[in-house]
C-alpha positions in Angstrom: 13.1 6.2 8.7 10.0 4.2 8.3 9.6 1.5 10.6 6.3 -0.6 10.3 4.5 -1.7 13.9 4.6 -5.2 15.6 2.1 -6.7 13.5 2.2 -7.1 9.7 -0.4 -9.7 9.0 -3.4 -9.9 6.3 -5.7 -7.7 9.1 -2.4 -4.6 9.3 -1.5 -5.4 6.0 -3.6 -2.3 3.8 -2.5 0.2 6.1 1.1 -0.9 6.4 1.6 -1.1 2.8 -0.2 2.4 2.3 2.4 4.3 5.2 5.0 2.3 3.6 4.2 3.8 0.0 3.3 7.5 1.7 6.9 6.9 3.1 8.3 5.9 -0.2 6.7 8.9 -2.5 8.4 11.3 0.2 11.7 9.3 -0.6 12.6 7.2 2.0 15.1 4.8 0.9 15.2 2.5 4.1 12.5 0.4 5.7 13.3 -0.8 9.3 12.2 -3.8 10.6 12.6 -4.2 13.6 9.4 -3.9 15.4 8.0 -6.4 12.9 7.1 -9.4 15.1 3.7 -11.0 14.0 4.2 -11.9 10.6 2.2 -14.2 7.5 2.2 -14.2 4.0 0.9 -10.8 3.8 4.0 -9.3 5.0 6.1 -11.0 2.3 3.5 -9.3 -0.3 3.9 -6.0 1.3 7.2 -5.7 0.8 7.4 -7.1 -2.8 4.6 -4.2 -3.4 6.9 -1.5 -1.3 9.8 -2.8 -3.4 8.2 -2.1 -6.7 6.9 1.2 -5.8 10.6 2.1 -4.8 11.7 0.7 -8.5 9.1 2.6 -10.4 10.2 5.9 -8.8 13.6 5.0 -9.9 15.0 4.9 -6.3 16.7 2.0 -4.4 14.7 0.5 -1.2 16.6 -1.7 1.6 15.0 -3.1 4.6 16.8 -3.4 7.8 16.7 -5.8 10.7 14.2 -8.6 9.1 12.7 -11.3 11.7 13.4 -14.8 11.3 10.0 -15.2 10.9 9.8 -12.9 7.7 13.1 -14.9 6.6 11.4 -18.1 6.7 8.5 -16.8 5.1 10.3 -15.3 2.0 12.0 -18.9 1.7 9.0 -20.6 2.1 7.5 -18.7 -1.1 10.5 -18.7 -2.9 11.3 -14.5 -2.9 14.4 -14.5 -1.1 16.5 -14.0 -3.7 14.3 -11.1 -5.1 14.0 -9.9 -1.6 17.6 -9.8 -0.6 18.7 -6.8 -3.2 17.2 -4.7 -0.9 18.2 -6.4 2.6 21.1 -4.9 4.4 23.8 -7.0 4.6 24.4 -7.1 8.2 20.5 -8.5 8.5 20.3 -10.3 5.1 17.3 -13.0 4.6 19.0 -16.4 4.8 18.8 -18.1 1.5 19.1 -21.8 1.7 21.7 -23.2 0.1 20.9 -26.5 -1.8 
């Protein structure tokens, strides 16, 4: 399984999001995220691209163990919702209810 390093900011983002899409073409289905600590906006982007990839080859993508951090993040820029399809459920991205 793909599991991205400790960082995933704007300076790690090219070459997270290229290993991520190497690991996608060679059909990995699951992204873990557990490692992920240092997050910004980039990361959000990343795996909105990673997500996409996954749809165009027709296969289904779910990322495991999201931070708080990323949570927040994909709140903040209003993804969640488009975000949580492919969270698993035990680690879902919280989505504020209003």
């Amino acid at each position: 399984m793909f599991a991205p390093a400790r960082t995933l900011t704007f300076d790690t983002a090219k070459s997270v999001l290229e290993a991520g899409l190497g690991a996608i073409a060679t059909g990995q289905q699951v992204i873990d995220l557990a490692q992920v600590e240092r997050v910004d906006s980039s990361a959000v982007a990343v795996l909105l691209a990673w997500q996409r990839a996954a749809r165009e080859r027709g296969v289904p993508l779910r990322f495991s163990n999201p931070s708080v951090s990323l949570s927040s993040l994909a709140n903040l820029y209003g993804v969640a919702d488009l975000l949580q399809a492919g969270i698993d459920a035990d680690h879902s991205i919280a989505v504020p209810h209003h």
